[in-house]
C-alpha positions as semicolon CSV with decimal commas, in nm:
position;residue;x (nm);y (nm);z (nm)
1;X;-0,094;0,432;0,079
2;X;-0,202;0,394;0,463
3;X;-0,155;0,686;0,713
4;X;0,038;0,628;0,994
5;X;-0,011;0,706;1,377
6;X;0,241;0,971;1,354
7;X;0,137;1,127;1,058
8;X;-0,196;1,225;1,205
9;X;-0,048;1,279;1,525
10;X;0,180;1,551;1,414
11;X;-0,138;1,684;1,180
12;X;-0,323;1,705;1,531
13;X;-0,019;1,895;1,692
14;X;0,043;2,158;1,400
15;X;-0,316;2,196;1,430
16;X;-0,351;2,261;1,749
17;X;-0,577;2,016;1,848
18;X;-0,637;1,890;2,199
19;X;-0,757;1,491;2,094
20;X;-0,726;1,255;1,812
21;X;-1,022;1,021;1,725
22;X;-1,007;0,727;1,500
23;X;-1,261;0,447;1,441
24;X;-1,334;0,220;1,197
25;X;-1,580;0,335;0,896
26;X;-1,542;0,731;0,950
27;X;-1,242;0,893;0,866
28;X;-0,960;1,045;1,155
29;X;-1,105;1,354;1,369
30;X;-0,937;1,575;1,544
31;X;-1,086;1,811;1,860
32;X;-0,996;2,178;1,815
33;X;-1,123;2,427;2,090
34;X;-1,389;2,191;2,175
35;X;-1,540;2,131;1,839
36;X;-1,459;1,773;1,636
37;X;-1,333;1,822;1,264
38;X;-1,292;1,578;0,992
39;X;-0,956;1,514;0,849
40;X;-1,007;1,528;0,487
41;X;-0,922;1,177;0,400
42;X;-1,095;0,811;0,341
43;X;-1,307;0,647;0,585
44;X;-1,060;0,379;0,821
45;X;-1,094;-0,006;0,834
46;X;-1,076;-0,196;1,071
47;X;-0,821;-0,334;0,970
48;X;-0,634;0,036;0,953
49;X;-0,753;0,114;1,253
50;X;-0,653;-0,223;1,464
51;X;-0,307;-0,242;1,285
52;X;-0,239;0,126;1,400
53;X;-0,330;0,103;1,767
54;X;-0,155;-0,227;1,834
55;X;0,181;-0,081;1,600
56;X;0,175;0,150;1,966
57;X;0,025;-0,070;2,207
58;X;0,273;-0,278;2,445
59;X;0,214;-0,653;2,484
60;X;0,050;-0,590;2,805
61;X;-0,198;-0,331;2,673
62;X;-0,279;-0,578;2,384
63;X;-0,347;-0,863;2,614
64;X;-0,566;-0,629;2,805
65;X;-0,751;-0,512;2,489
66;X;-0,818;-0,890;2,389
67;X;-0,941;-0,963;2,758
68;X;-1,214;-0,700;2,799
């Protein structure tokens, strides 16, 4: 079952972390006073990670992603 953007958003909030990191190959992070933890869960795709920023990504950010 794939995560959603909101799920680890809220897990970022109730956690009270300042940034949320996600790239392909390592699993989500989160930034907590300064320091970078590891969610405990799987590594991300690509493919996760692409189809979860463009689910919140307006047309004009994703034509702007695919230019540069």
């Amino acid at each position: 079952m794939a995560v959603e953007i909101d799920q680890l958003l809220s897990f970022a909030v109730k956690n009270n972390a300042s940034d949320l990191h996600i790239s392909a190959d390592l699993p989500p992070m989160i930034r907590v006073d300064g320091d970078i933890k590891r969610i405990n869960m799987p590594e991300m795709s690509h493919k996760e990670v692409h189809s979860m920023i463009y689910d919140i990504m307006n047309d004009k950010q994703r034509k702007s992603y695919e230019e540069f």
